[in-house]
C-alpha positions in Angstrom: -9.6 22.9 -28.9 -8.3 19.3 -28.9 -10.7 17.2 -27.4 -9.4 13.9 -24.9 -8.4 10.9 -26.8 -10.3 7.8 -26.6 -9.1 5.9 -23.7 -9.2 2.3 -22.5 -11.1 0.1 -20.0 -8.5 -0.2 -18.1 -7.5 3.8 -18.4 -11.7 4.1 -17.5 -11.6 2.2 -14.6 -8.1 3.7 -13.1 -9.8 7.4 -13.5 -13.5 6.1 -12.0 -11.1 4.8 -9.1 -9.1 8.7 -8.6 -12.9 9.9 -8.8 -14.0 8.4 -6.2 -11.1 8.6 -3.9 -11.0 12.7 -4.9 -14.9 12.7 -4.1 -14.1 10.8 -0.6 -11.7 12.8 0.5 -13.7 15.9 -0.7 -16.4 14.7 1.2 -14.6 14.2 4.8 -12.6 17.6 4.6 -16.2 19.5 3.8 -18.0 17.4 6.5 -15.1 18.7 8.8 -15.5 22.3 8.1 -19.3 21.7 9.0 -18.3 20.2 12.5 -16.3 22.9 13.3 -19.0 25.4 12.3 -21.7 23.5 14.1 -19.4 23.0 17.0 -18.6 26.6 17.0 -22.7 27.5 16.9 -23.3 25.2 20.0 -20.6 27.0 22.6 -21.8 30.4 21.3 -25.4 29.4 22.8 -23.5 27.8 25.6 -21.9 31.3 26.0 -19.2 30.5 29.3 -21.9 28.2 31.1 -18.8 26.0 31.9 -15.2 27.0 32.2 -14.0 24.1 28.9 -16.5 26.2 26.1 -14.7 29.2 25.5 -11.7 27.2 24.8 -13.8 24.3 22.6 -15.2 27.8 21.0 -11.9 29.1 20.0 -10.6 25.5 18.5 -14.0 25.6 16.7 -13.7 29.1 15.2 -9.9 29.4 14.3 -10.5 25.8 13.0 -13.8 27.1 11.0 -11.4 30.2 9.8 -8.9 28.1 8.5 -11.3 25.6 7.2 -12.8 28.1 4.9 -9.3 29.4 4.0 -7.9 26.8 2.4 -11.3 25.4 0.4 -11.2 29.1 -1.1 -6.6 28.5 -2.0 -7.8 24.8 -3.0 -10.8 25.4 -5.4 -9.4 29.1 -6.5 -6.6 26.7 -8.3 -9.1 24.9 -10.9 -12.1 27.6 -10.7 -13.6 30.6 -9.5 -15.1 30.0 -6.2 -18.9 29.8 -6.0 -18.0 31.6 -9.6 -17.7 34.8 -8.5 -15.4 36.9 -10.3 -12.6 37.2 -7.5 -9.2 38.3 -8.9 -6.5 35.8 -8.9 -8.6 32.2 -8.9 -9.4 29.4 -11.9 -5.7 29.8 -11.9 -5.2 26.9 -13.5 -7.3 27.4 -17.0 -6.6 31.3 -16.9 -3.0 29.8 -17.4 -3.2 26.8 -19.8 -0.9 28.3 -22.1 1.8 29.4 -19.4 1.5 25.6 -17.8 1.6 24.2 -20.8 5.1 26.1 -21.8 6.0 25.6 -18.5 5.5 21.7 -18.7 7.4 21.4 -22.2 10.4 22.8 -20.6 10.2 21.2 -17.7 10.5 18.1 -19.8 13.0 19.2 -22.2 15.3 20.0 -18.9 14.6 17.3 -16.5 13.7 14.2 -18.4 15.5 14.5 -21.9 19.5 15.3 -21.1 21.7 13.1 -22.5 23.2 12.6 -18.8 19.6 11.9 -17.2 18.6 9.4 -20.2 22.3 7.6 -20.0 21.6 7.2 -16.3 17.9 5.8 -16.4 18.7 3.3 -19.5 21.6 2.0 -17.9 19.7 0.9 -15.0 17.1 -0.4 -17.2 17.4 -4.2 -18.7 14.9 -4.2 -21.6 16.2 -7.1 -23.1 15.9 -8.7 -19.8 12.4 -7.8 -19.2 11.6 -9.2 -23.2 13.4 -12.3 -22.0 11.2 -12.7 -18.9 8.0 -11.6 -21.0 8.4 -14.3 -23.9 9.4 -17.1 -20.7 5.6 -16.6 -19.9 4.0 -19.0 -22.4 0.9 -16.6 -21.8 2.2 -13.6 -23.6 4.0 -15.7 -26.6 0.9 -17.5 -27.2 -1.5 -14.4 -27.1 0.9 -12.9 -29.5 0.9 -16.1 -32.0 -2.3 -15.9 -32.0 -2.9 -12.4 -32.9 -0.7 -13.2 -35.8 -2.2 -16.0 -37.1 -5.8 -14.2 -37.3 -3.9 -11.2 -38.8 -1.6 -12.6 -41.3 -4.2 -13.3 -43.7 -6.6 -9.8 -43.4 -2.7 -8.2 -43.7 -2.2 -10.6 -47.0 -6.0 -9.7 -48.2 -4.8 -5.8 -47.7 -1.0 -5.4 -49.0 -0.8 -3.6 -52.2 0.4 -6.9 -54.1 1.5 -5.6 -57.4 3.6 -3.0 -55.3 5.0 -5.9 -53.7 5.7 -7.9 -56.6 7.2 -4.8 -58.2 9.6 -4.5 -55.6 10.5 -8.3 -55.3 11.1 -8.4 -59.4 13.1 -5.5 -58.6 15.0 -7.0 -55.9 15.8 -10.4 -57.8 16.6 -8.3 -61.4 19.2 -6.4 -59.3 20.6 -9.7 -57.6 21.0 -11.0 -60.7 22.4 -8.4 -62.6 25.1 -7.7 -60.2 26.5 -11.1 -59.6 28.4 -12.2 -62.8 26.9 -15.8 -63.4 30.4 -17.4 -64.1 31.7 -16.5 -61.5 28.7 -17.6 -59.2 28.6 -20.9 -61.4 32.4 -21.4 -60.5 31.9 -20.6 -56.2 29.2 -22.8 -56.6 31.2 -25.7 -58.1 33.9 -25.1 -56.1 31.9 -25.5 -53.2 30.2 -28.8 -54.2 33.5 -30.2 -55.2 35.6 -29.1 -51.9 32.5 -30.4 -49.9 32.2 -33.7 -51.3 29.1 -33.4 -53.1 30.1 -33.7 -56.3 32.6 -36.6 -55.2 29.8 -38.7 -53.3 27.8 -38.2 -57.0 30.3 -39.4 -59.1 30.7 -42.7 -56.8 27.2 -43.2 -56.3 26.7 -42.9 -60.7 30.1 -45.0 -60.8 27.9 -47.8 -58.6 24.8 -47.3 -60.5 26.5 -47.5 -63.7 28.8 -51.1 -62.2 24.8 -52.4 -61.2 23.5 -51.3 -64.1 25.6 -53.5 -66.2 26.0 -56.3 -64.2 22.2 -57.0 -64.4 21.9 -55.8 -67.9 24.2 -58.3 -69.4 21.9 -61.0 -70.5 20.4 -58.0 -72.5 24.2 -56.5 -73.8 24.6 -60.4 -75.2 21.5 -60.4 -77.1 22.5 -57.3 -78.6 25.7 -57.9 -79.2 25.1 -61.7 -81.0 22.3 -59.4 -83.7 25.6 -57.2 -84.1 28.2 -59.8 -84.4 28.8 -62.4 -88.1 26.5 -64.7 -88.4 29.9 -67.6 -89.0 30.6 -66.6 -85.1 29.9 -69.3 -82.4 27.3 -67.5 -80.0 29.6 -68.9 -77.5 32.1 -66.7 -78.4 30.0 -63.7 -78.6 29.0 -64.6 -75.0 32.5 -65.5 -73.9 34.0 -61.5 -75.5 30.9 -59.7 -73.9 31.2 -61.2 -70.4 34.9 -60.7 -70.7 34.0 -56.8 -71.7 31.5 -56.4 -68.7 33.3 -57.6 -66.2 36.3 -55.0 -67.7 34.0 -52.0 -67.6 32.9 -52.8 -64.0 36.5 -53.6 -62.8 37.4 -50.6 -64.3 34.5 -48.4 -63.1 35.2 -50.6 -59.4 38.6 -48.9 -59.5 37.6 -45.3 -60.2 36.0 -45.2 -57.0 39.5 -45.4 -55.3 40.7 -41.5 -54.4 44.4 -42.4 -56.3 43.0 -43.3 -59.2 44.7 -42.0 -62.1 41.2 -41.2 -63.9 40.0 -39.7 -61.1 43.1 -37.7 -60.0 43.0 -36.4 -64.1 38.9 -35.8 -63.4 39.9 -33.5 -60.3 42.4 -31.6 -62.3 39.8 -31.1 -64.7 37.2 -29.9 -63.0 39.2 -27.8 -60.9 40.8 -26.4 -64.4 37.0 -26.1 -65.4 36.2 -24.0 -62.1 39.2 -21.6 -62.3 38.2 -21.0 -66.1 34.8 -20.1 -65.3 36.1 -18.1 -62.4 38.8 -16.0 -64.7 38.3 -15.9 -68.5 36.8 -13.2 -69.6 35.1 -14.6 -72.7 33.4 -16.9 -71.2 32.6 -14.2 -68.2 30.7 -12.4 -71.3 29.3 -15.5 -72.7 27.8 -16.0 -69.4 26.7 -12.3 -69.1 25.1 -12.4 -72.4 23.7 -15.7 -71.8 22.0 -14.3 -68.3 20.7 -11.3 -70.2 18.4 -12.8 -72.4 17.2 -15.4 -70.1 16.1 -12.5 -68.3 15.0 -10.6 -71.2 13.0 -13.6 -72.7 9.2 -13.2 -72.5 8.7 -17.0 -71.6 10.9 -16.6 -68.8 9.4 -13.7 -68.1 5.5 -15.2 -68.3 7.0 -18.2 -66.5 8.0 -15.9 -63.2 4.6 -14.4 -63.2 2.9 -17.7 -62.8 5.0 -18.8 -60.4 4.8 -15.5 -58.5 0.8 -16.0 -58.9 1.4 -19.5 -57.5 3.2 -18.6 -54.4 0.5 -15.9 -53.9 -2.2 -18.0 -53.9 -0.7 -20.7 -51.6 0.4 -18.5 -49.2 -3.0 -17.0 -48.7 -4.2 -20.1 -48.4 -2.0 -21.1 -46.4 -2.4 -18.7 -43.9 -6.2 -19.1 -44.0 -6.5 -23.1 -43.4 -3.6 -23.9 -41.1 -3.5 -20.5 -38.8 -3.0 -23.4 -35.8 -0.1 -24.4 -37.7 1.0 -21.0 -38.3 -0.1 -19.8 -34.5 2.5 -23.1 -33.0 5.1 -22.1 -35.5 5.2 -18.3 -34.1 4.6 -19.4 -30.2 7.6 -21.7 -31.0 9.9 -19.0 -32.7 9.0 -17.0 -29.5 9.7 -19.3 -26.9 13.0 -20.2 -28.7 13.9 -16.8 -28.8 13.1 -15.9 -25.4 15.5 -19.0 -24.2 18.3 -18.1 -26.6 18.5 -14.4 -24.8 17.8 -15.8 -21.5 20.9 -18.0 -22.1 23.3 -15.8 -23.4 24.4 -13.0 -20.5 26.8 -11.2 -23.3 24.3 -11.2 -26.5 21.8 -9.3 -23.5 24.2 -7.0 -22.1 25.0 -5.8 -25.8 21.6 -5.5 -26.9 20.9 -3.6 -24.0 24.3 -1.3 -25.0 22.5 -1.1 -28.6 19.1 0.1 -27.2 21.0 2.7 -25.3 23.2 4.0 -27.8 20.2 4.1 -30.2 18.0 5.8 -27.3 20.5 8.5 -26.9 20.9 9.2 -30.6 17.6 9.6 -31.1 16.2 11.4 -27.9 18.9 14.5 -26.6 18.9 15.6 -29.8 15.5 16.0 -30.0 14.3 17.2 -26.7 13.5 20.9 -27.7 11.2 19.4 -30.8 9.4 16.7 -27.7 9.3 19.4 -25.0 7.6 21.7 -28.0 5.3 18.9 -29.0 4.1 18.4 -25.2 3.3 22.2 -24.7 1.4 22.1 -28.0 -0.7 19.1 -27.0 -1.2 20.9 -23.8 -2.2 24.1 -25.7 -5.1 22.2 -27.4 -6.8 20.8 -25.1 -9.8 22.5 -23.3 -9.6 24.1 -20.3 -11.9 21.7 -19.2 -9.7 18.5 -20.3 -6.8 20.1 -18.2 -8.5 21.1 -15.0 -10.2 17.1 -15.0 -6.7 15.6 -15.5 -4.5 18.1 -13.0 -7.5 17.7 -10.2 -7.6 13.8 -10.7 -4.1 13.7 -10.3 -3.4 15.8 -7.2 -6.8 16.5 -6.1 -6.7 14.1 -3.5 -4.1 14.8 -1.5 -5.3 18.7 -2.3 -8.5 17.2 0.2 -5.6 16.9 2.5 -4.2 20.4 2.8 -8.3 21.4 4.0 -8.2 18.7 6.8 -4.7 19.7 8.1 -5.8 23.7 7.6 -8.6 23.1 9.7 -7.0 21.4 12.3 -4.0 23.2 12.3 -5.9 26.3 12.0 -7.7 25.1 15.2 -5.0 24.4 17.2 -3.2 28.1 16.5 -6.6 29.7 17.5 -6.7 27.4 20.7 -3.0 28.2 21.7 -3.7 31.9 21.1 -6.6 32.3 22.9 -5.0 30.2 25.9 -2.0 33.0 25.5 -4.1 35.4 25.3 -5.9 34.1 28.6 -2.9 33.9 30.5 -1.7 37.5 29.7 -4.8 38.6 31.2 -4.0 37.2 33.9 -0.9 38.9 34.6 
């Protein structure tokens, strides 16, 4: 037999509560079938000393009847009264099996048809309720710090080599299926259609302008060791000032967009970028070139260390700034919260998506859930079942012994004042 799951405080407490309620009631419908008996002993000693007792006594005993009645229909359900053997009673564990086929299909018909799922989830916001969760800085916060504390155990415990295997993996296959010329020429073609590679080349032209405006004290020097010894310095001066001030003009100029050097640069490198996009030598090159990079040992050797590297700071990490990590998470949460709270259409289609994935995986499936329910059902002790059906309904069971014995007393009284009057005639 399967015995009950281990259940929560919180599960504890809501069954001590139905326990005591069950017993209350219990209680007050047993204390009333003793008044009616007791009441029913005193007007039999009374016998008809005063014309109101025989018609207390007949309240008394069709309530006492009825009383006893339905304690017998109300215990008979979960066990044999006073366990004798009667036929017919402890019907519910003499029919754990039946109930428990009974309840599989009742689930498998009334709770898992595509119609009654489609209706239930459509009046259902889960996205909304996730918004409205996350805007309580509460729950984000106890679930940034669960993560924090639990990041680094989970880092401790993760089959690393697996995940290193499957990260290699990952990055081999990346590799391997992008052509590196052709990556090398997007990549280019970016930078240079961005302006990257344009605001480089003015800041090196600007460099290169500074550079030999404050470096020509130094060009003289060299130039005068260079130049014939019959030269005036003067005129060695004079031709590399003259040259300096050239270059930088020059250079000066090349930063300007019309530029012939620069507008023959551009062709180039856009030349360069559609060559490395569409030859197929150097596409081959490239490939060959990318193949024994990746085949090289060092390069190999060199990953592993690095992959080592990021290991060990992660873990440590994770282990000396879990604040940092806990604010980082609470924050992520928070944002996301706001960015579904502010977007109406993003919920509504998420809500679609949890729907459409809900009914894919839940019609189908109802015979296979209704199955697993009677089969849980099946295993548990007759005990288990009993506890749990008399904790659910037990209660207002209590109820049907209360109205049986007043009702019962009422009948009794209305037939014996019937009876009465027909005597009469």
């Amino acid at each position: 037999m399967l015995k009950p799951p281990e259940i929560t405080d919180a599960e504890a407490a809501r069954r001590g509560e139905r326990a005591t309620d069950l017993l209350r009631m219990r209680l007050v419908a047993t204390l009333l079938l003793l008044l009616m008996a007791a009441v029913f002993a005193a007007t039999k000693r009374l016998g008809d000393a005063y014309p109101w007792v025989p018609y207390v006594r007949a309240f008394a005993e069709a309530g006492l009847v009825g009383a006893c009645a339905d304690w017998f229909a109300v215990v008979a359900l979960f066990r044999r009264p006073l366990g004798l053997p009667i036929p017919h009673t402890g019907i519910v564990p003499a029919n754990k099996d039946r109930i428990a086929d009974a309840l599989g299909r009742f689930i498998e018909t009334n709770f898992l048809t595509r119609r009654t799922v489609d209706q239930k989830l459509r009046s259902v916001d889960a996205v909304g309720a996730l918004t409205r969760w996350l805007g309580d800085s509460k729950n984000s916060a106890k679930i940034a710090s669960f993560c924090s504390r639990a990041l680094p155990e989970l880092a401790k415990i993760v089959p690393k080599d697996r995940i290193r295997q499957v990260v290699d993996e990952v990055a081999r296959q990346g590799a391997q299926s992008v052509p590196i010329a052709t990556l090398g020429a997007h990549l280019l073609e970016t930078l240079w259609a961005r302006g990257e590679a344009q605001a480089l080349l003015d800041r090196a032209i600007a460099e290169a302008c500074d550079q030999l405006l404050a470096r020509r004290q130094d060009i003289q020097r060299r130039a005068a060791k260079r130049a014939p010894k019959w030269l005036p310095k003067w005129i060695d001066a004079m031709l590399v000032e003259r040259v300096v001030a050239g270059l930088v003009d020059t250079l000066s100029n090349m930063r300007k967009p019309d530029h012939p050097w620069r507008q023959e640069l551009q062709k180039s490198v856009e030349g360069f970028i559609e060559t490395l996009a569409t030859d197929p030598k150097i596409r081959e090159e490239g490939e060959a070139l990318k193949a024994s990079i990746l085949a090289d040992p060092v390069f190999l050797r060199q990953t592993e260390v690095l992959w080592e590297k990021v290991e060990a700071s992660l873990l440590s990490d994770l282990t000396q700034r879990g604040d940092d990590v806990a604010k980082g998470i609470d924050s992520a949460l928070a944002g996301l919260g706001r960015w579904l709270a502010s977007d109406p259409a993003l919920t509504a289609a998420l809500n679609r998506r949890i729907r459409l994935w809900a009914l894919r995986a839940l019609p189908p499936r109802r015979a296979e859930i209704g199955a697993y329910v009677s089969d849980v059902v099946r295993r548990w002790d007759a005990q288990t079942l009993v506890d749990k059906l008399e904790l659910s309904v037990g209660r207002d069971l209590q109820f049907i012994r209360i109205n049986g014995t007043l009702v019962g007393g009422l009948v009794g009284l209305l037939i014996f004042v019937v009876s009465k009057a027909a005597d009469a005639f």
